[in-house]
C-alpha positions in Angstrom: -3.2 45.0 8.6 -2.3 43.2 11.8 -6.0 43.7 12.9 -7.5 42.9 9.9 -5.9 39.5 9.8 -6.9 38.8 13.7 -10.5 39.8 13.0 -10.5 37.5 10.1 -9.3 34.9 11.9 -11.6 35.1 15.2 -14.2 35.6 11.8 -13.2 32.5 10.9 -12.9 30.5 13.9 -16.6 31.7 14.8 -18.0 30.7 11.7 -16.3 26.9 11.5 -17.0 26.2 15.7 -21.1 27.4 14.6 -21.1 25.0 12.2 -20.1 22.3 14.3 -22.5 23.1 16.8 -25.4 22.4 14.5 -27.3 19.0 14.8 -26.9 16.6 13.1 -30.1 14.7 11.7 -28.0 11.1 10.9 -27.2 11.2 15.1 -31.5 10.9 15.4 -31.4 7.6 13.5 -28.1 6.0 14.7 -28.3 2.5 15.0 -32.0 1.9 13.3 -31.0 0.0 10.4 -28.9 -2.1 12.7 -31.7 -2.9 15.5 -34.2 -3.3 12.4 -32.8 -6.0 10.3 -32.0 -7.5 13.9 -35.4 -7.6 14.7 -36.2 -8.9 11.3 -34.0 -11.8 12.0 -35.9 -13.1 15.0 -38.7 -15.7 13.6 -40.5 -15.8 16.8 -39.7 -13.0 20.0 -41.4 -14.6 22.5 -39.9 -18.1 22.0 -38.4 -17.8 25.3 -41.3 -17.7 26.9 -42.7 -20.9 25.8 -42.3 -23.9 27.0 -42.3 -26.7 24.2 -40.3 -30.0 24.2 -37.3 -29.1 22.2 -37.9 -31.5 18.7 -34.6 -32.8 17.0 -32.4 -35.7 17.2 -31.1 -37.4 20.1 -27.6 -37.4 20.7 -27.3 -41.0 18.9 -28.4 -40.0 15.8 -26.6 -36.8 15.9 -23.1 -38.8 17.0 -23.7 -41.2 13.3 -24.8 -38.0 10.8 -21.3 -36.3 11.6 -19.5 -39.2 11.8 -21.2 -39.9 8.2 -20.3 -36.6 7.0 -16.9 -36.7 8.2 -15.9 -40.1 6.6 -17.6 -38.8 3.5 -15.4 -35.4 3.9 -12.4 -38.1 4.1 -12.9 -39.7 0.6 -11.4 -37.4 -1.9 -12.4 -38.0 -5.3 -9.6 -39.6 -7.6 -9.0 -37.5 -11.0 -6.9 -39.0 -13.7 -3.9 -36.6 -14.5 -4.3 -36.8 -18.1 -8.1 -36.0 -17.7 -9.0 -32.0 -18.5 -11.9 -30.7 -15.8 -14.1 -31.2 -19.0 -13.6 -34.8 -19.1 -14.0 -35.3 -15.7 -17.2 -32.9 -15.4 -18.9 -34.5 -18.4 -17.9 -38.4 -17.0 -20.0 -37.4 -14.1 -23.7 -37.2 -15.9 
């Protein structure tokens, strides 16, 4: 019984180590999905390339849009407490 039980066993061990050594088909397409929505994120590949006058603002305007936005960000809204968000939604139209 003793040898029975070693040869099932080694039996055993063969057949779960050959299993393992099969390939795997997801390791031939690691990564794709990854490197193709990356790719479809890239408007225009060669844009290093090129050699353009960079369009935008200057730093003047730039300085008084987030200094706009911040004062704006500032100003919090007043609400009423007796006011439900109903009231207040429907004052707003």
């Amino acid at each position: 019984m003793k040898n029975f039980t070693l040869v099932a066993a080694t039996l055993l061990a063969a057949a779960l180590s050959a299993g393992c050594a099969q390939h795997s088909h997801v390791e031939d397409h690691f990564g794709e999905s990854q490197r193709t929505l990356k790719a479809q994120q890239i408007a225009n590949p060669d844009a290093g390339n090129e050699v353009k006058v960079v369009e935008g603002m200057n730093s003047a305007t730039a300085r008084d849009v987030t200094a706009t936005y911040h004062s704006r960000q500032a100003e919090q809204p007043t609400v009423r407490e007796d006011s439900t968000l109903l009231d207040i939604i429907g004052s707003e139209n």
